[in-house]
N, C-alpha and C positions, 0 to 999 in steps of 0.2 A: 343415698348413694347416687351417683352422679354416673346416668346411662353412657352407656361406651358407645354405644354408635352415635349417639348425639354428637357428643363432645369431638369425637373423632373425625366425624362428617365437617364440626365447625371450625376446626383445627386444619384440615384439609382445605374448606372454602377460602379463609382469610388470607393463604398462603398464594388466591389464583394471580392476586396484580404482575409477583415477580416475572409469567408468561409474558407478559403486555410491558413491564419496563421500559426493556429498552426501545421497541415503538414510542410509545411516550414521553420517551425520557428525548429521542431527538424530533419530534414533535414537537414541545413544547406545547401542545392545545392544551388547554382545561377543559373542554369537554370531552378529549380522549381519556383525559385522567381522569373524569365525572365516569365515565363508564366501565370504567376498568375497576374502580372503589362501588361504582353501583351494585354490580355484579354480589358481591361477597356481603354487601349491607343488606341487601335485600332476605340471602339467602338464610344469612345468620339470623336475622327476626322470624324467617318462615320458620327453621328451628331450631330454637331455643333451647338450652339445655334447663331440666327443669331440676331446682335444689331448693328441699328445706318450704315446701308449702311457696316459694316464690318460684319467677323465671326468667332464667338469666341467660343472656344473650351475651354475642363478642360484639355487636352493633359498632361497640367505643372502637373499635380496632383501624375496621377501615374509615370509619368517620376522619379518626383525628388524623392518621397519617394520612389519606386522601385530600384532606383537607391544609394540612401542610405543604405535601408534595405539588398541592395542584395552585394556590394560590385563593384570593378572595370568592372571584365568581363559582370556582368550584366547590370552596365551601359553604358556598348558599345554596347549589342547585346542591347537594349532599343534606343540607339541614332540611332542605324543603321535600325534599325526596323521602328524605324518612320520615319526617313529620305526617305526608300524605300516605305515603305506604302505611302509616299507625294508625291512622283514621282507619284506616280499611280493612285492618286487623280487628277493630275494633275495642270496647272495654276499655277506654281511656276518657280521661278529661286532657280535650287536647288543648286549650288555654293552660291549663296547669303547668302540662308536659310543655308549651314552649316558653315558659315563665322559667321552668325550672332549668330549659336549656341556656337560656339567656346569662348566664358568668362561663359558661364552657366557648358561645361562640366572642363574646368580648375578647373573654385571654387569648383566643384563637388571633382573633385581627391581632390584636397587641406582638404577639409571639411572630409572625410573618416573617420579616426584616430580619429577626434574631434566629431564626431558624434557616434562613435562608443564608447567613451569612456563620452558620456554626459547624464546628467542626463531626466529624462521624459519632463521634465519644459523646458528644453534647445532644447532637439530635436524639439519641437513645434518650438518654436520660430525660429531654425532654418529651419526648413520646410516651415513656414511662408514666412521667408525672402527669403528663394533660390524662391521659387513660383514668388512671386514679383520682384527679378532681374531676373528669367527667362522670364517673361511678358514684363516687360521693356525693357531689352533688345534686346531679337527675336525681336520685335515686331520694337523697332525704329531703330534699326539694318539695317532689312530686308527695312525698308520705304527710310533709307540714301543710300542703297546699289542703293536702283532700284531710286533713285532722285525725292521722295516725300517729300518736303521739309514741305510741310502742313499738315502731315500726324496727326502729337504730337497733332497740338492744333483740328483738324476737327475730329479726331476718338478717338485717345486712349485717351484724357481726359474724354472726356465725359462718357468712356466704367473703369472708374477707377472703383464705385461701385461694378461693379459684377466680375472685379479684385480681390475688397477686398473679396466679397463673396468667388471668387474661396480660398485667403486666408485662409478664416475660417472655408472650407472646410477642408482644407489641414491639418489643426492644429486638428480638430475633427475628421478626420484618424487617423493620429497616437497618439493623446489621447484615442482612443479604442484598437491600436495595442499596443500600453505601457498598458493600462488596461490586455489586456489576456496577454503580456509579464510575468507582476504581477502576476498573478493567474497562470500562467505555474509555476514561481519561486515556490509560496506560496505549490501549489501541489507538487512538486519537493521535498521541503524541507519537508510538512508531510508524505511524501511517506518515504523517507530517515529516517525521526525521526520511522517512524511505524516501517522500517525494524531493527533500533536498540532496539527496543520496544523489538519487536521479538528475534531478537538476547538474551537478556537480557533476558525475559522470558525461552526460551528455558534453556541458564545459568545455571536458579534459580530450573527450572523443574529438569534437569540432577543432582545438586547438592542434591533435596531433596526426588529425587527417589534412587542416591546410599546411600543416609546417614543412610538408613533404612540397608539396609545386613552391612553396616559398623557399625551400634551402635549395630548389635548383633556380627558381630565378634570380638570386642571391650570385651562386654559381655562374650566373650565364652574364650575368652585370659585370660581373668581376672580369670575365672574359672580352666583352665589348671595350672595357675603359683598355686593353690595352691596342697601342697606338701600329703598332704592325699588323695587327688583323688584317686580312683582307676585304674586299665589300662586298663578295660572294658568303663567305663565311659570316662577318657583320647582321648581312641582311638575315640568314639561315637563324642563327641565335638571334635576331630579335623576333622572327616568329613564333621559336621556342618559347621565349621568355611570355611573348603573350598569348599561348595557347594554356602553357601553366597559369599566368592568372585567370585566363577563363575558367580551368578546369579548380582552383580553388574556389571562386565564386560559385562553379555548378555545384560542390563540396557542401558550401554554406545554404546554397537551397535549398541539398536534397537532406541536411537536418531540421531545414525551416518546416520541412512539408510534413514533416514528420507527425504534426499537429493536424495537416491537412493530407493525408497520403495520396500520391496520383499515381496514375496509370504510367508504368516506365515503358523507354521505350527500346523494342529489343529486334536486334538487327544481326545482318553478318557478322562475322569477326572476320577477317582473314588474318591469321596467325602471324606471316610473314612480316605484314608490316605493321602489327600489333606491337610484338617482340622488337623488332629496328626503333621502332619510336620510343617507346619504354626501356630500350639502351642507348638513345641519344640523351635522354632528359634524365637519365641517371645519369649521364658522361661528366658532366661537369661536378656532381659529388664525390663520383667514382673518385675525380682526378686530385681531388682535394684530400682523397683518404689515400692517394697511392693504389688504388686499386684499377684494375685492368679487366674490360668487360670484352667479352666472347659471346657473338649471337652465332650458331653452331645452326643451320637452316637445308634441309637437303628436300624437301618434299612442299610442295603446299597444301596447306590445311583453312581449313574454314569452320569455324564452330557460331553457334547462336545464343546470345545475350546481350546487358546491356555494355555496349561499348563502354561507357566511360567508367562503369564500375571495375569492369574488368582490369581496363588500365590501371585504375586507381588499385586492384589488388596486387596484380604482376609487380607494380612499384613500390609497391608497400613489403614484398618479400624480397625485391631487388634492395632497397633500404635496409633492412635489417641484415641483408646477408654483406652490404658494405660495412656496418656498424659494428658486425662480427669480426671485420679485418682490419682491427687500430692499425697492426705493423704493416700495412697493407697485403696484397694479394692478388685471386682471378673470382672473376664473377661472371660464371657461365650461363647462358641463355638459349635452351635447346628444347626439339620437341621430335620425338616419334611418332608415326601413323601407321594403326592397326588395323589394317586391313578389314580382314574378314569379321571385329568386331565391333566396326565402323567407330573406332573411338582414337582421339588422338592425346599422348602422354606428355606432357609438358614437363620439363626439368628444370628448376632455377637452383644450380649449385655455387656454394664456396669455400672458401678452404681457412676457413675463419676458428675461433675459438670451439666451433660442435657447444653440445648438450649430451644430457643425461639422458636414461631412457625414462626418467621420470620426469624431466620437465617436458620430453617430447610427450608421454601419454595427459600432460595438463595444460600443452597448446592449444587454443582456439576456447578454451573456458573465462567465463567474463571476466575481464582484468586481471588477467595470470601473466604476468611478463617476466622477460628473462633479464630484463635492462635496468637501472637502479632509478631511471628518470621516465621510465613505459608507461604506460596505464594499462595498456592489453588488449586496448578495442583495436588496434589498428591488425593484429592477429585475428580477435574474435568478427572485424568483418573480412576478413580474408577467407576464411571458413564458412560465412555466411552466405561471399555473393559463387564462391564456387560449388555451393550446395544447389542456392539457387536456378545455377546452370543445368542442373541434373550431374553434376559432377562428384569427384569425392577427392582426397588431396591427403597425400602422406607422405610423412617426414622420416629419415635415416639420419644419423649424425654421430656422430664417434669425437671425443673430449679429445681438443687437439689437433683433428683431420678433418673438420670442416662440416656442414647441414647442405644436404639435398632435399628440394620439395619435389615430389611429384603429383602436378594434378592431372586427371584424367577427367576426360571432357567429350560429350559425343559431337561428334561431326554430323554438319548440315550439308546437304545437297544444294545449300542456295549458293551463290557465290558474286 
């Protein structure tokens, strides 16, 4: 009868590689896999499950799939490993013993190529099989070599079952180490799919952060080609025009650096002529959509951050709240200052198409947009750089009657 702790202790040991896998697996070393297959080779000879006057080891276990999994060299420093560990156990003729190993590590080379190139279904079966002519063979090898000619029908038939056991062992290792193989892939592949995600996001973010200084310099062109302009106005719109493309270029850096993140740089605001500037350089899309901009200014205010994001946000909610007015409209631009909690309220209203109170509570979430051609980042940095301020920003809007933002922003003493 076949001791239960034994058995169970060896049943437990063979099972230690799956720990060490996936190290190994993106490793790639064969001497990480020599010692990960070491381990449980070793342990499995120190003890033996003893059956029937003989004594039977898993040895074959981690031999053959170590020796698959890891390649040539691994399977020599695994043969030689055990070979020297059996000397030193003692009770062998160790010429015998590597006579009789000698067709197990042949078909091993041979098998390589074909195991490396087989499917989860095939490597079992072949783990199977190399198990079973490794048992066969060592075993009636070594019994011809040393002239036990009784050996086949008095020991190894009767010791077949827990053969086959060691068998089904063997096939239920590597049906777990193909299981994480699988899930290494499968992660592999969504990791890869994420980073194109990303990629592609970024894309769509960069495309519809410059579109905005491009549809007003677009705007301000169209303005210039006509022939009655004056040369005070002329000159005014072509500074506009080239302050937008700088501010699209700064656009294009500050996704460059993204790879290289820098120190921004964070200064006054003064609100008054934040707000004038950010409704002259909507003026010309306003004018195109019919819509009529109101900067409503009773107080001045100063708040701290970085200047060019901010602009880029106030016109980024100036733009949507035009785009909300197809039949055109008013696009109001105002701000209160609250005294005693030294904070000043900014309002950017219009009288546009509104929202739900559900798409208002899924504003500023990554790529949530209300528009059929959005992506959502140009919202979700609108949220982002007025968080960054120490600010917070909330939306009203009624189906019909128009979206008000207000962000609230603490006020600096610099000026």
């Amino acid at each position: 009868m076949i001791p239960h702790s034994d058995f169970i202790l060896n049943a437990f040991i063979i099972f230690l590689p799956l720990i060490f896998y996936r190290p190994f697996h993106k490793s790639k070393n064969p001497l990480f896999v020599y010692v990960s297959f070491l381990i449980p080779l070793i342990i499995t000879m120190t003890f033996p499950v003893k059956l029937f006057d003989s004594v039977l080891d898993l040895r074959a276990i981690p031999l053959v799939i170590g020796s698959l999994y890891g390649g040539i060299y691994t399977t020599l420093l695994l043969f030689g490993s055990m070979l020297a560990y059996r000397q030193i156990l003692g009770g062998i003729d160790l010429f015998h013993y590597l006579l009789s190993l000698v067709p197990t590590i042949v078909l091993l080379l041979f098998l390589f190529k074909i195991y490396e190139k087989a499917s989860a279904r095939k490597r079992m079966l072949l783990v199977c099989g190399m198990c079973f002519f490794l048992r066969v063979t060592v075993v009636n090898l070594y019994a011809m070599f040393e002239g036990e000619d009784t050996f086949f029908i008095s020991s190894f038939v009767p010791s077949l079952p827990v053969i086959i056991m060691q068998c089904i062992m063997a096939v239920m290792l590597v049906f777990m180490i193909e299981m994480i193989r699988s899930q290494n892939r499968m992660q592999e592949e969504i990791i890869q799919a994420e980073k194109m995600k990303i990629v592609s996001e970024i894309a769509a973010s960069v495309a519809h952060e410059v579109r905005n200084p491009l549809t007003s310099v677009r705007g301000f062109i169209q303005l210039l080609s006509d022939p009655a302009l004056d040369e005070r106005k002329r000159r005014e719109f072509s500074a506009i025009t080239l302050e937008e493309l700088d501010r699209a270029e700064s656009i294009i850096s500050d996704y460059l650096s993204l790879a290289k993140p820098q120190v921004e740089r964070l200064e006054p605001i003064v609100l008054e002529e934040a707000l004038a500037k950010a409704s002259q350089i909507l003026s010309s899309y306003a004018n195109m959509q019919n819509v009529e901009i109101i900067t409503d200014i009773m107080l001045p205010a100063t708040v701290y951050g970085s200047k060019s994001k901010f602009m880029q946000a106030i016109i980024n909610i100036g733009k949507n709240g035009i785009e909300a007015m197809p039949e055109g409209g008013l696009l109001t631009l105002t701000y209160t200052v609250n005294e005693p909690n030294q904070t000043v309220i900014i309002s950017i209203a219009d009288t546009g198409i509104g929202m739900s109170q559900e798409q208002i509570n899924r504003l500023g979430a990554p790529y949530y947009t209300t528009k059929d051609k959005g992506t959502g980042l140009g919202t979700m940095v609108i949220f982002s750089v007025f968080r960054g301020m120490n600010g917070k920003i909330e939306v009203t809007s009624k189906k019909g009657a128009g979206t008000t933002y207000f962000i609230t922003l603490p006020l600096t003493q610099q000026a």
